[in-house]
N, C-alpha and C positions, 0 to 999 in steps of 0.2 A: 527298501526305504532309501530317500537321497539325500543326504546332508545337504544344507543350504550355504551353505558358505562356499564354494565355489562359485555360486550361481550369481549369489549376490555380489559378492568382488568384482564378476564380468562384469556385472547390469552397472556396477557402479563407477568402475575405473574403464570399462571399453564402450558398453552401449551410453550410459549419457553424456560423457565428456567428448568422447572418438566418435563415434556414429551420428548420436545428435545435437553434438556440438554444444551442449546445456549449459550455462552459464555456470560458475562455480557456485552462486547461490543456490542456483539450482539444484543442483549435486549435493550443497551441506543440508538442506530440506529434505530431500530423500531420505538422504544418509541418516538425519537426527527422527523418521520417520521409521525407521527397519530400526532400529535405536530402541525406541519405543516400545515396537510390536516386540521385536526378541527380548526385551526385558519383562514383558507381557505375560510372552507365551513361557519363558520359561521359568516362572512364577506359577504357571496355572498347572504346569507338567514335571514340577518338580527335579527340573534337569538345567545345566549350563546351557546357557546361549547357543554357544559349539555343539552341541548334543543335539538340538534339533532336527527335524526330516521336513523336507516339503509338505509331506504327505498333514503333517500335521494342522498345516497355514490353510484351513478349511474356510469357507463362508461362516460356519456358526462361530468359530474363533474370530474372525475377520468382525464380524457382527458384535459382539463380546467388547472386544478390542474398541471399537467406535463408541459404545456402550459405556467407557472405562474413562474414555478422552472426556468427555461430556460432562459424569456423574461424580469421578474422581477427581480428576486435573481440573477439572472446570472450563474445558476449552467451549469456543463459542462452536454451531455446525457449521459457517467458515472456514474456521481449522480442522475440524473434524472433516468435511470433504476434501478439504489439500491432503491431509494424510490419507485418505478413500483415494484419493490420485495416484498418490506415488506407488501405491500398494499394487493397482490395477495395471498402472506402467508397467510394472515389476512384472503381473500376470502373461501380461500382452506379450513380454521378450522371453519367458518362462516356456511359452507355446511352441517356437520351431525350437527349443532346443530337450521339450520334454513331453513329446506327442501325450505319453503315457495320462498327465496330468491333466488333458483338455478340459474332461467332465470340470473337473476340480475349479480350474480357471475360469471356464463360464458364469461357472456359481459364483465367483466372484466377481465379478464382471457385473454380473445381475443386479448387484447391490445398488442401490440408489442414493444417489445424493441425495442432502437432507434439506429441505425448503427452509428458509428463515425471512425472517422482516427484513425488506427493506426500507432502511433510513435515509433520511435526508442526510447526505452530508454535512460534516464540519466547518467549516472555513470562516476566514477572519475579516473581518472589514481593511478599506486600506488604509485608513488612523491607526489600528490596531497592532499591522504587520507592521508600519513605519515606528511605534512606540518600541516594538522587540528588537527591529535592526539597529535601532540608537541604545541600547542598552550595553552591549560591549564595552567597555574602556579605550579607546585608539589610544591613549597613553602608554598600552603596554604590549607586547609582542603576541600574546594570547588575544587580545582585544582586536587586534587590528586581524587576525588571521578567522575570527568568529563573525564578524562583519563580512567581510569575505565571503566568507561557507554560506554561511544563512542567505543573504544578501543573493548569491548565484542560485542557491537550491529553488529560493523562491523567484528569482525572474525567470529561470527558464524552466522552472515546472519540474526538477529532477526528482528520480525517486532516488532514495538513501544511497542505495550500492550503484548510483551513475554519478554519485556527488561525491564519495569519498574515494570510487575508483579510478576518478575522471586522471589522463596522463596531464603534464603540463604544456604538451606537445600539442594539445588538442584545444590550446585557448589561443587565438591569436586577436593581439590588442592594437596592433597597426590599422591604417586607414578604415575597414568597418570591423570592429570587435566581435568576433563570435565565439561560439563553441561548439565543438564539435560531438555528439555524444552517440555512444551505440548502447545501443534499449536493448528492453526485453523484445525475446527473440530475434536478437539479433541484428536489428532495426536499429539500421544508422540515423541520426536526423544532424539537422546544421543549424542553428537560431543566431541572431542575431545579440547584440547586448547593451543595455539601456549605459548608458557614458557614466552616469553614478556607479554603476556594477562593477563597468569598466575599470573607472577607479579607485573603487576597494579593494578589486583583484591586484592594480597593479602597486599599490600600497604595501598590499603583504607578500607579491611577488620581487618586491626591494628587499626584503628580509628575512626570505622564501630563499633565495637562491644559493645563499651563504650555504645551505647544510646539504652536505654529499649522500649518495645512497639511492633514497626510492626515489620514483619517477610521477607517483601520485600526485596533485595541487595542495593538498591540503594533508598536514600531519601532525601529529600530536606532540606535546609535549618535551619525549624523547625521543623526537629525527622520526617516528616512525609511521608507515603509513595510518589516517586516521580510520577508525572502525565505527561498524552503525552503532556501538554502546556509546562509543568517545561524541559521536554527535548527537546522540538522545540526551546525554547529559549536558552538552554544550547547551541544547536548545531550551534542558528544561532550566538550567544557569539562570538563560538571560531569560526566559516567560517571567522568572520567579523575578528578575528585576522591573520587568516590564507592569508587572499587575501592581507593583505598588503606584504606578503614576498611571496605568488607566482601569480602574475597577473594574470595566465590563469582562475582561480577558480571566478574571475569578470565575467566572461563569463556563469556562469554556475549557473543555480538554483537547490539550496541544500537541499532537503528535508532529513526529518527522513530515510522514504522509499531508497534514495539514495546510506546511506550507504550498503544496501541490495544488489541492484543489483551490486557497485562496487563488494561486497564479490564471487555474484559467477559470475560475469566477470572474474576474478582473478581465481575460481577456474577451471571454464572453460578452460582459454590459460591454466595452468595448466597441466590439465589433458585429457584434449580434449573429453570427457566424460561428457555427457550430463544427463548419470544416477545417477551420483554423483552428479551432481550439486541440483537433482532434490531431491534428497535424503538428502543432508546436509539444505535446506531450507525448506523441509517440505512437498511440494506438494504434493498434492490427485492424479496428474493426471500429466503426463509429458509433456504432451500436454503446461499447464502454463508456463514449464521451457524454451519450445522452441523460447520464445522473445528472448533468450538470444544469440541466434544462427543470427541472424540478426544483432546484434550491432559487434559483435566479428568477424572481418576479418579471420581469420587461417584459416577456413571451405572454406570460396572462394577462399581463396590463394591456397589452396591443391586442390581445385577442379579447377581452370584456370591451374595447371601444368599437370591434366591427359588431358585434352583435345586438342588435333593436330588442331593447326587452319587451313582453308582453305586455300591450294595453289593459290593466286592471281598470273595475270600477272603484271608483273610492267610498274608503268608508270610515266610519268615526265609531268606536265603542262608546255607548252609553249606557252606566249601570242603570238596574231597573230602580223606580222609585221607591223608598224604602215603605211608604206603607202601601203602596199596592203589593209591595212585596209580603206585607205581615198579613195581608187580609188574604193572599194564595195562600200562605198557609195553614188559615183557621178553616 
């Protein structure tokens, strides 16, 4: 039998941070993934976490385990295939260091991700996102730094951990204002930044520089750097002020993610350029970008105007007359 705990501290401290260079999100995902499964397994086997053997992390446990995510936690199969991910990673680096266990990892392997519906995305009109960026206070040192946040999240399309990890090194406000950001996987991009942006950044970067220590743009409260809770709560701060001056925003749930798709909703009607889009947020693959071509009407309003509908004949319903109608059925 092989205890796991070796194997996992490699996968986790050498192969995703050293080898594949994994973002630290990426690593605390895993990590609160084998979290999971060991709290799982060792529930089902009646033993410590530490007690565990490879041998035991089989397909039918694996299966169980997804089973558990679902019916118990209530996770959506979204989450339930990211943790089918990490597990599988796990398998894949498990293989040249434990020929023994192939069979075992196949079967795991095998498992399939789970299909779900696809939805239309979320996203906000541009009245909607301008009611939330004016909700802040600029009278107060919290206000002017939330304006900021939000305000950059959503011009340049960041996800959560490229907004609160961003250096301040990486914003430069001289002759063209950019930002500088490196994405998932690794994927540096460069944007550009609208002169309002400009100057909400450097509004709170006037009262920004006074506090020594992190090197992050945005921090919280106490000097420190800010975290995706500190901006979930930020965000849902101001929604909650935001929906009292425009009701349709009651209708609507607002995540971090949110402000994202508004930016290239927006950039899309735009420019009607689907390369841009895909290019200003990052994506590996454009494939990702094309959700965006489903929410945005312009694409089917231009395509119902080339297409000639078919010539019908016309016709008019007329009911039948009521007593020829009585006298069918004597």
């Amino acid at each position: 039998m092989t205890p796991i705990a070796p194997h996992i501290s490699a996968f986790l401290r050498e192969r995703l941070p050293v080898q594949r260079a994994a973002s630290e999100h990426t690593c605390n995902a895993y990590a609160d993934t084998f979290r999971l499964l060991f709290n799982y397994a060792s529930s089902r086997f009646n033993v410590s976490p530490s007690e565990l053997y490879l041998e035991q992390l089989d397909s039918t446990l694996i299966l169980d385990f997804l089973d558990y995510l679902e019916s118990v936690r209530g996770n959506t199969p979204r989450s339930r295939n990211a943790r089918l991910a990490g597990i599988k990673s796990f398998m894949r680096f498990l293989e040249y260091r434990l020929p023994s266990l192939l069979e075992q990892s196949r079967q795991i392997l095998a498992i399939p991700s789970k299909k779900f519906d696809s939805k239309l995305i979320n996203h906000l009109t541009l009245d909607e996102m301008q009611t939330i960026l004016n909700a802040p206070d600029l009278q107060t040192r919290s206000g002017i730094r939330d304006r900021a946040m939000l305000h950059l999240g959503f011009a340049a399309g960041l996800r959560v951990s490229e907004l609160i990890n961003l250096p301040m090194s990486e914003v430069t406000l001289h002759s063209t204002p950019t930002v500088r950001i490196m994405g998932k996987g690794r994927k540096e991009r460069c944007l550009p930044l609208w002169k309002q942006t400009a100057d909400d950044i450097r509004a709170w970067l006037s009262i920004r520089r006074g506090i020594p220590g992190a090197n992050e743009l945005f921090l919280n409260n106490h000097g420190r750097p800010m975290t995706r809770y500190g901006f979930q709560y930020v965000l849902r701060k101001h929604v909650a002020t935001a929906k009292k001056i425009r009701p349709t925003l009651k209708k609507k749930h607002i995540s971090p993610h949110v402000l994202r798709h508004t930016c290239a909703i927006i950039i899309l009607q735009a420019t009607g350029d689907l390369r841009k889009v895909s290019l200003w947020l990052g994506h590996s693959d454009i494939k990702t970008t094309q959700i965006y071509l489903q929410v945005d009407p312009t694409e089917k309003l231009d395509a119902i105007k080339e297409i000639i509908p078919p010539h019908l004949k016309p016709g008019c319903f007329q009911p039948p007359d009521k007593l020829i109608a009585l006298l069918e059925k004597s």
